[in-house]
C-alpha positions as CSV (number, residue, x, y, z in Angstrom):
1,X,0.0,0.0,0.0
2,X,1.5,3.3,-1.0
3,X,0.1,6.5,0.5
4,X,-3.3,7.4,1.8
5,X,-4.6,11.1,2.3
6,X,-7.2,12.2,5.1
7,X,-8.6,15.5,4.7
8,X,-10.3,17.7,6.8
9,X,-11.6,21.2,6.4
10,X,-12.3,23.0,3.3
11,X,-11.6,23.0,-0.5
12,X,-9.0,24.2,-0.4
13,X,-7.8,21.5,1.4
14,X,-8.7,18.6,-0.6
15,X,-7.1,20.2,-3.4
16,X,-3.8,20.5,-1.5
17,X,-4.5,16.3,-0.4
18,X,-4.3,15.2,-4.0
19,X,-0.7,17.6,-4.1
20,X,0.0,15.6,-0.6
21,X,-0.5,12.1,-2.3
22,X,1.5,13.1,-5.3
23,X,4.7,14.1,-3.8
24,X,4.7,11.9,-0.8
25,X,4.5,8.8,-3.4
26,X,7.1,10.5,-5.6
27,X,9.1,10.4,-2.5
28,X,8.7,6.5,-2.4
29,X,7.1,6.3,0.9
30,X,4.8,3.6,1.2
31,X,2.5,2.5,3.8
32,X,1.7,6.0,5.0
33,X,-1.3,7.6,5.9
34,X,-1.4,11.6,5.7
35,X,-4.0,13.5,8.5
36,X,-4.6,17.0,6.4
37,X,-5.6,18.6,8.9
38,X,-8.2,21.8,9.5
39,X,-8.1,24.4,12.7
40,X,-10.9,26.2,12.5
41,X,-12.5,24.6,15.4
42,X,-11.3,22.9,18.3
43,X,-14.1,20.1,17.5
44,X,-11.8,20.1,14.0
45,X,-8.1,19.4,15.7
46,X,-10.7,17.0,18.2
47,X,-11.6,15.3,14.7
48,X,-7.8,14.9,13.7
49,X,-6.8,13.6,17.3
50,X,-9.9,11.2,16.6
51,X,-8.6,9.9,13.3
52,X,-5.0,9.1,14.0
53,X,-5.7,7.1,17.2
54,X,-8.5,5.4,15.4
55,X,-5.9,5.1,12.2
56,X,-3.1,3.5,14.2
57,X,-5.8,0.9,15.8
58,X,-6.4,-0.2,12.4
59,X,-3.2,0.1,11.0
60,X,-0.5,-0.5,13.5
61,X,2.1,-0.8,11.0
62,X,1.4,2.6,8.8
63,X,3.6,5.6,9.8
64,X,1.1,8.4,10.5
65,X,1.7,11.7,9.0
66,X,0.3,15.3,10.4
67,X,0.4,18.1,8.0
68,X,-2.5,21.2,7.5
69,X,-3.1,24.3,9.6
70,X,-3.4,22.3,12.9
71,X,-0.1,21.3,12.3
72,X,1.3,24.4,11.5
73,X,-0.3,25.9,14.6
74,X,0.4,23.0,17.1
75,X,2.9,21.1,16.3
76,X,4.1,20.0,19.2
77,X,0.2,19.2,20.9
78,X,0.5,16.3,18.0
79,X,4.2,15.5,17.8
80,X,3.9,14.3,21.5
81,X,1.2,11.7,20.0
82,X,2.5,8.4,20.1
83,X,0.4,7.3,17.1
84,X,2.2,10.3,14.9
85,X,5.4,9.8,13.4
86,X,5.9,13.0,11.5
87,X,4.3,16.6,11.9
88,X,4.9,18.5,8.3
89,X,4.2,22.1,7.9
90,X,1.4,23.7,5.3
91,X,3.8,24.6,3.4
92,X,5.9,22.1,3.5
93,X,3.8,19.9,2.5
94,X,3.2,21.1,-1.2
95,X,6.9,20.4,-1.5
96,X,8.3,17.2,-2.4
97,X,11.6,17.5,-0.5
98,X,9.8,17.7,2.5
99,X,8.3,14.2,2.0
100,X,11.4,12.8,0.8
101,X,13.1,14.1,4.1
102,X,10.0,12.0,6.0
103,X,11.4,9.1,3.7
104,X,14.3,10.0,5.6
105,X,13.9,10.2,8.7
106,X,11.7,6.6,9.1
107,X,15.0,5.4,7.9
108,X,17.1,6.8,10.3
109,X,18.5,5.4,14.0
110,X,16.5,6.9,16.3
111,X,17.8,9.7,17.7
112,X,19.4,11.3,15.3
113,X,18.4,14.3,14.1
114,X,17.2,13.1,10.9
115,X,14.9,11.2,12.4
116,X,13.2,14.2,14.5
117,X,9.1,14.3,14.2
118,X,8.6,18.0,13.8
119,X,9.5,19.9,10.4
120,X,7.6,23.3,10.5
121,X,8.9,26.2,9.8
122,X,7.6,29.8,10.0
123,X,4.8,30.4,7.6
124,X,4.7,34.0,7.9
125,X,8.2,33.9,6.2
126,X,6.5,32.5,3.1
127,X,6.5,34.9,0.5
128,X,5.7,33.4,-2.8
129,X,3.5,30.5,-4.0
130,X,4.4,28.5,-7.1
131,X,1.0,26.9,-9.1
132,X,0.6,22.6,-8.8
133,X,-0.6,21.4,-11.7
134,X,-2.5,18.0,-10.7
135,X,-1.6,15.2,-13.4
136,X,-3.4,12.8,-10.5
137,X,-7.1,14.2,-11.5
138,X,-8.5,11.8,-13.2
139,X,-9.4,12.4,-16.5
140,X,-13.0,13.6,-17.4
141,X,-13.5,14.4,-13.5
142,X,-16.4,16.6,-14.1
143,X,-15.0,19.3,-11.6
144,X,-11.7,20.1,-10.3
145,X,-10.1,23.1,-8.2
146,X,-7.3,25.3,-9.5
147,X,-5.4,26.8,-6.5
148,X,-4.8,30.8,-7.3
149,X,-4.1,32.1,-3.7
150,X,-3.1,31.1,-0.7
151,X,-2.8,33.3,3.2
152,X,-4.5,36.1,4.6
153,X,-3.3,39.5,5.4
154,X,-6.3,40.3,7.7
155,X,-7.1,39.4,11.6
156,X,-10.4,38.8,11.9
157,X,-10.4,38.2,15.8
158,X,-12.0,35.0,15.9
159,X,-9.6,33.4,13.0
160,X,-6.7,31.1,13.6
161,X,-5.7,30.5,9.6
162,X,-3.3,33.4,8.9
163,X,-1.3,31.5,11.6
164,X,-1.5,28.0,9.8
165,X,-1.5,29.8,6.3
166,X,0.9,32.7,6.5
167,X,0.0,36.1,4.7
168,X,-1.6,36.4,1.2
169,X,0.0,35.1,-1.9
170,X,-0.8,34.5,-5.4
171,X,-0.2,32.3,-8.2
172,X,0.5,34.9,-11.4
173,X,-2.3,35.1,-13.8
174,X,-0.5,33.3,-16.8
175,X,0.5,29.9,-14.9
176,X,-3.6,29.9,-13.7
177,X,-4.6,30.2,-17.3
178,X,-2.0,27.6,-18.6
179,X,-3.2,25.0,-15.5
180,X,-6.7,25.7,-16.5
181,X,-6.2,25.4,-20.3
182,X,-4.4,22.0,-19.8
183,X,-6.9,20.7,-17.8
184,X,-9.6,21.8,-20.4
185,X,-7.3,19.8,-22.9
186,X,-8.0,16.5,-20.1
187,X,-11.7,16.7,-20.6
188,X,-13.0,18.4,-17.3
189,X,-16.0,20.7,-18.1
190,X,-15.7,23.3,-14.9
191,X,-13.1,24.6,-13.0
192,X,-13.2,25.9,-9.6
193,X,-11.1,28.8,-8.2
194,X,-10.0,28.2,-4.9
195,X,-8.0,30.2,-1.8
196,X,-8.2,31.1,1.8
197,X,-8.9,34.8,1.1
198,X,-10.0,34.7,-2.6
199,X,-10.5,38.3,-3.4
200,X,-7.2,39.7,-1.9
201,X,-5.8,37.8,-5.2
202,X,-3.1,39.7,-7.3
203,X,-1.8,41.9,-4.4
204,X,1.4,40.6,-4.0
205,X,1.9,40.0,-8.0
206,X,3.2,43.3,-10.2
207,X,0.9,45.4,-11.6
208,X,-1.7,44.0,-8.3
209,X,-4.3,42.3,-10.2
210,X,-7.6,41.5,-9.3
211,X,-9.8,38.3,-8.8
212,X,-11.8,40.2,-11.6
213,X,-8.9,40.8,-14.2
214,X,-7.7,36.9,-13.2
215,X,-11.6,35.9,-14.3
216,X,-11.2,37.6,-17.1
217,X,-8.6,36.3,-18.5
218,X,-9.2,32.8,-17.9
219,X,-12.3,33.1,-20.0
220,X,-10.9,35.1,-22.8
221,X,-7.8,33.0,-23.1
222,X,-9.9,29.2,-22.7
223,X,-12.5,29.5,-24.7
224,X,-13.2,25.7,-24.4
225,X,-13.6,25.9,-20.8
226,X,-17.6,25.1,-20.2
227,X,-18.2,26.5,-16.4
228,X,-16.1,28.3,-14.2
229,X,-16.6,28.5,-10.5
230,X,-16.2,30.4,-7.7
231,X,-15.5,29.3,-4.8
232,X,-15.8,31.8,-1.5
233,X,-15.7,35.7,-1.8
234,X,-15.3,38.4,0.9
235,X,-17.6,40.9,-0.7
236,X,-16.0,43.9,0.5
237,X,-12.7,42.7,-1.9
238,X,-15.4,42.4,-4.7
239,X,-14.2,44.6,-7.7
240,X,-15.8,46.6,-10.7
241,X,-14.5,43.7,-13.3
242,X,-15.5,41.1,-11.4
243,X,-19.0,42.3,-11.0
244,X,-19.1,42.8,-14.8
245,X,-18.1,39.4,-15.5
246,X,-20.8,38.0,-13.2
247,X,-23.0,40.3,-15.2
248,X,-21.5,39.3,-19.0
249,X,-20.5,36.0,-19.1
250,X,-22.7,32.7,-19.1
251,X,-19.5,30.5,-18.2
252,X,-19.0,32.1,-14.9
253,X,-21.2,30.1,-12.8
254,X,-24.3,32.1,-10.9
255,X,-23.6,31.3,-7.1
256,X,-21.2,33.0,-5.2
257,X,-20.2,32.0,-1.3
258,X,-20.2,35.0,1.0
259,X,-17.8,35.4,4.0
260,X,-20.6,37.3,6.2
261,X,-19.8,35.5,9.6
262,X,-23.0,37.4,11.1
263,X,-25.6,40.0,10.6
264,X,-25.1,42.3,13.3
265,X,-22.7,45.4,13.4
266,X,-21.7,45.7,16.7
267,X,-20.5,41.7,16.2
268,X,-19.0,42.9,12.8
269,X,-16.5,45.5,14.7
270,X,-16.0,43.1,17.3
271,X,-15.0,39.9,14.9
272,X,-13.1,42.7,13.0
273,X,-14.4,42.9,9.6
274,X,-14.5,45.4,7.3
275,X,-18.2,45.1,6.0
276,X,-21.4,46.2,7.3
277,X,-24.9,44.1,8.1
278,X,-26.0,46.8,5.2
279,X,-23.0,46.6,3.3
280,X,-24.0,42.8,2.5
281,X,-28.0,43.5,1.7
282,X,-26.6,45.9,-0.8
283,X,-24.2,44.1,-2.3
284,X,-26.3,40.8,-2.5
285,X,-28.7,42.9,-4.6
286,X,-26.6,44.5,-6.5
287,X,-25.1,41.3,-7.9
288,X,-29.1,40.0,-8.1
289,X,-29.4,43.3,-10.4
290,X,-27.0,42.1,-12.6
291,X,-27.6,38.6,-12.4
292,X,-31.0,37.7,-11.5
293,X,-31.3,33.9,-11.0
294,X,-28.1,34.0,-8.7
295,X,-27.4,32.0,-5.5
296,X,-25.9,33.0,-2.7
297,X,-24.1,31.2,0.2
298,X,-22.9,32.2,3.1
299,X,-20.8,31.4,6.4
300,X,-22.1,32.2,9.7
301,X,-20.8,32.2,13.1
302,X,-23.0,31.3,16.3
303,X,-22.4,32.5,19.4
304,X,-19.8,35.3,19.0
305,X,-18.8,36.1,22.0
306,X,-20.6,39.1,23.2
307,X,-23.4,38.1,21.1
308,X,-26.9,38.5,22.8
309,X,-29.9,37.0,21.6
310,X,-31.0,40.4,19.7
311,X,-27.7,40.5,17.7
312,X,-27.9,37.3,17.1
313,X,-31.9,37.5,15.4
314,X,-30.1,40.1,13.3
315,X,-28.1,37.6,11.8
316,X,-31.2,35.1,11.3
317,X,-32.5,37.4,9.5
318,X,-30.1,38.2,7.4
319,X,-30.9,34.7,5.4
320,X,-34.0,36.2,4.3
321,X,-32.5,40.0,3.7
322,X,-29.8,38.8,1.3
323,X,-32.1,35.6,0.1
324,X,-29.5,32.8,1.2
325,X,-29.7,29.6,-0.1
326,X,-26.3,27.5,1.4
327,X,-25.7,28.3,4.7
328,X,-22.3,27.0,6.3
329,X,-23.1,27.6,10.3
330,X,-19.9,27.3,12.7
331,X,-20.9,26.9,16.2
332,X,-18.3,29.9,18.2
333,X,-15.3,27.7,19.2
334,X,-12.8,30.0,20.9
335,X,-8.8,29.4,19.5
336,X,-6.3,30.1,21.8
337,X,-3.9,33.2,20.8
338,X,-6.8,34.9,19.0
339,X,-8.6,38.2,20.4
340,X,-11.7,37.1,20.4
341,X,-10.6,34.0,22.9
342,X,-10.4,36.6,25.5
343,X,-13.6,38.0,25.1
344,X,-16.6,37.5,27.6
345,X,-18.0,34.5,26.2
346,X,-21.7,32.7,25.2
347,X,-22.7,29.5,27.2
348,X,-22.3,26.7,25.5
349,X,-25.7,25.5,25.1
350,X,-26.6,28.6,23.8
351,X,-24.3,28.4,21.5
352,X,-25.8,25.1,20.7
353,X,-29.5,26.1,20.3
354,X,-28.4,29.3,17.9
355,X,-26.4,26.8,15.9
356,X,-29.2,25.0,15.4
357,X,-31.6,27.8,14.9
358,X,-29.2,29.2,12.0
359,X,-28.8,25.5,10.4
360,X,-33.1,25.1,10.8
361,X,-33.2,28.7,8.8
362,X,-30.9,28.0,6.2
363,X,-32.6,23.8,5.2
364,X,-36.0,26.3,5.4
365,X,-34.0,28.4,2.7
366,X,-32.6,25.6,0.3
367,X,-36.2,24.1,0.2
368,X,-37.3,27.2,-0.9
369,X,-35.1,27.9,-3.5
370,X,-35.7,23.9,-4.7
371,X,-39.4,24.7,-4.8
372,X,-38.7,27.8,-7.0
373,X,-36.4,26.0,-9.2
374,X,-39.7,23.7,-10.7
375,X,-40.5,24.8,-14.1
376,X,-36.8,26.4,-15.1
377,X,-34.6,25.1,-17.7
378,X,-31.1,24.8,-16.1
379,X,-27.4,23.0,-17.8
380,X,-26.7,20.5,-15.0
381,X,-23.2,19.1,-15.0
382,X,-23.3,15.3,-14.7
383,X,-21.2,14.3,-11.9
384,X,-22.2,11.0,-11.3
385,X,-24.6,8.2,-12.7
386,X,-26.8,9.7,-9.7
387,X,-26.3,13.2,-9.4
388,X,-25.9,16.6,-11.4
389,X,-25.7,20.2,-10.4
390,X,-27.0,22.8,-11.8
391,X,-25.2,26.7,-12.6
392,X,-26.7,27.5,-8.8
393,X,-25.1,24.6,-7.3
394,X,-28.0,22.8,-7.0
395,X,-28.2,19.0,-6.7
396,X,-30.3,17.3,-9.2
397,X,-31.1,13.7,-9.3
398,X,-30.0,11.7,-12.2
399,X,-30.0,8.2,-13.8
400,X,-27.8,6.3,-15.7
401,X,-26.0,9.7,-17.4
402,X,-22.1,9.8,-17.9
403,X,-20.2,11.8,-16.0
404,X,-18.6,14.9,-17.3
405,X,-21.2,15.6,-19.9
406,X,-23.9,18.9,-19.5
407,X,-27.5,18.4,-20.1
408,X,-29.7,21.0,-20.3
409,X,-32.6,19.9,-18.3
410,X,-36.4,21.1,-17.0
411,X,-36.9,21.0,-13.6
412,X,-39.9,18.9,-12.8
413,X,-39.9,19.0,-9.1
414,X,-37.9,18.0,-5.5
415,X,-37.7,15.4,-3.1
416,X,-36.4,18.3,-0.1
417,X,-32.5,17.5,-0.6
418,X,-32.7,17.6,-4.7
419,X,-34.0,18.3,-8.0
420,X,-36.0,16.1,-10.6
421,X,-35.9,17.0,-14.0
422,X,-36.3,15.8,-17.5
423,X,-34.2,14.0,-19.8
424,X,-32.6,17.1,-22.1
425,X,-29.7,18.0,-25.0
426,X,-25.8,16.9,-24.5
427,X,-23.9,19.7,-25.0
């Protein structure tokens, strides 16, 4: 058995597994099993833990790798695991001389220092990020993730990531459009941009291009590519070309992912954002303006600390003021070394119920959107012999299609999780 890759977390993430499973094997190692791990919660590094003890119960012979922001942030909380053999930092980890020095070290006499768990170094000192082209994805994969950015320069007080990530960096705008035209070449139909902080993009490159300008290019300069994706957005970041490409071009896929986090100012100031409750109605309908049928998602944080239960209505309602239909809800989970850690905190169970509350709003919001999808012809990428999705993200049921291929389809109804529609046109 060569090398097997756990993720947690986000997209991001996964994408940065398949990079993971590529070098590691280049490397030679063999019987290894990777723990990508995620921060953002302490129920998240709880998850990792989880995993590797359960991983070394199954496995007792596999050498156990940690790598991911948990990693990067504490290192040594799972270096002094006794299931964990090696701890490898997030960036280290895109690099193959980083799993070839693992190969290394489960060589070496213990003891030495080649054979020392930990190899993190400082991610703030990162200051450039080179592209990773995936010759791994299969080809045909209906949907794959480009990586175009990576860090954050802001310090939202409740975040942990610019710790595990380092500060914002981008991949230059001509190695994203070769990646993407290549992988056009392979067969995949849409493409997915992908980052920590997406729309910082192009402030470290010359010239400081935008996550607009980068859109733009991609679909002048591919004019094969079928769908291209978006993946999360801070809409405060969202600039005047990349509004007028979600305006003007078809190919750019009508849902956007919102970094909102809550819908209550005085939370706002105290997370440290830089957009307003109102800020977020008006740009949600701006972008409806320009693009009607558009769906939005959205992350939101129960239980900020501080939060009473009339800021906290003010982010329930926000679902309905910007008309979400994904909602990601992240029960508060306090990170030690952040601000907001320190902050006069929610009980628990309150936390809890709002959580719930938030999650209750946002299925309530989906089934609406569903029911309003009925009647509408949509292009639904096969991604299974089960299961399409529509421009909007949508699930659709399917049967017997081939993966890859776009069907322009006619609603005909839900079952509360996804679509029905009609048999329509390959394209």
């Amino acid at each position: 058995m060569a090398v097997d890759v756990v993720t947690f977390g986000c997209r991001l993430n996964a994408f940065e597994s398949e990079v993971i499973r590529r070098e590691a094997e280049q490397a030679g190692l063999t019987d290894t099993v990777v723990i990508n791990s995620c921060a953002v919660t302490n129920e998240a590094v709880a998850q990792a833990r989880q995993s590797i003890r359960k991983l070394k119960r199954e496995r007792p012979a596999a050498r156990i790798v940690v790598t991911g922001c948990a990693a990067q942030t504490q290192s040594q909380m799972f270096a002094e695991m006794a299931e964990v053999d090696r701890v490898v930092g997030n960036d280290e980890k895109m690099r193959g001389a980083a799993w070839q020095a693992a190969r290394a070290a489960f060589d070496a006499p213990f003891g030495t220092a080649a054979s020392e768990k930990v190899a993190v170094a400082d991610i703030m000192a990162v200051t450039e990020m080179a592209p990773h082209l995936l010759d791994g994805y299969a080809r045909g994969l209906p949907r794959v993730f480009v990586q175009v950015q990576n860090g954050c320069d802001h310090r939202c007080t409740f975040c942990i990531i610019p710790y595990g990530r380092g500060n914002s960096r981008s991949v230059p705008m001509g190695a994203v459009v070769d990646q993407i035209r290549t992988l056009v070449e392979r067969g995949h139909a849409e493409i997915v941009l992908t980052g920590v902080d997406l729309t910082s993009y192009g402030a470290d490159l010359p010239g400081a291009p935008k996550l607009g300008q980068l859109t733009r290019q991609i679909l002048r300069h591919v004019p094969e590519l079928k769908r291209l994706r978006i993946s999360s957005i801070d809409s405060i970041e969202a600039d005047r070309d990349l509004l007028d490409v979600i305006a003007d071009d078809a190919r750019l896929m009508p849902h956007l992912h919102l970094s909102l986090q809550s819908g209550d100012d005085m939370i706002l100031k105290r997370m440290k954002r830089r957009h307003s409750r109102q800020h977020a109605i008006d740009f949600c309908a701006q972008v409806r303006r320009l693009r009607p049928d558009i769906a939005f998602g959205a992350d939101i944080i129960a239980g900020f600390p501080t939060e009473t239960d009339e800021m906290f209505s003010r982010s329930l309602d926000l679902i309905e003021a910007c008309d979400l239909t994904f909602l990601h809800v992240f029960p508060y989970s306090p990170r030690p070394g952040t601000p907001a850690a320190r902050m006069p905190q929610v009980a628990g169970a309150t936390i809890r119920e709002r959580a719930k509350r938030l999650r209750s709003a946002g299925e309530a919001a989906l089934l609406r959107r569903l029911a309003a999808e009925v009647g509408a012809t949509r292009e639904v990428l096969i991604e299974s012999e089960r299961q399409g999705r529509t421009e909007h993200f949508l699930p659709v049921a399917i049967e017997g299609d081939e993966p890859g291929m776009v069907r322009r389809l006619v609603v005909t109804g839900h079952g509360g999780a996804r679509l029905a529609a009609s048999v329509g046109d390959v394209r």
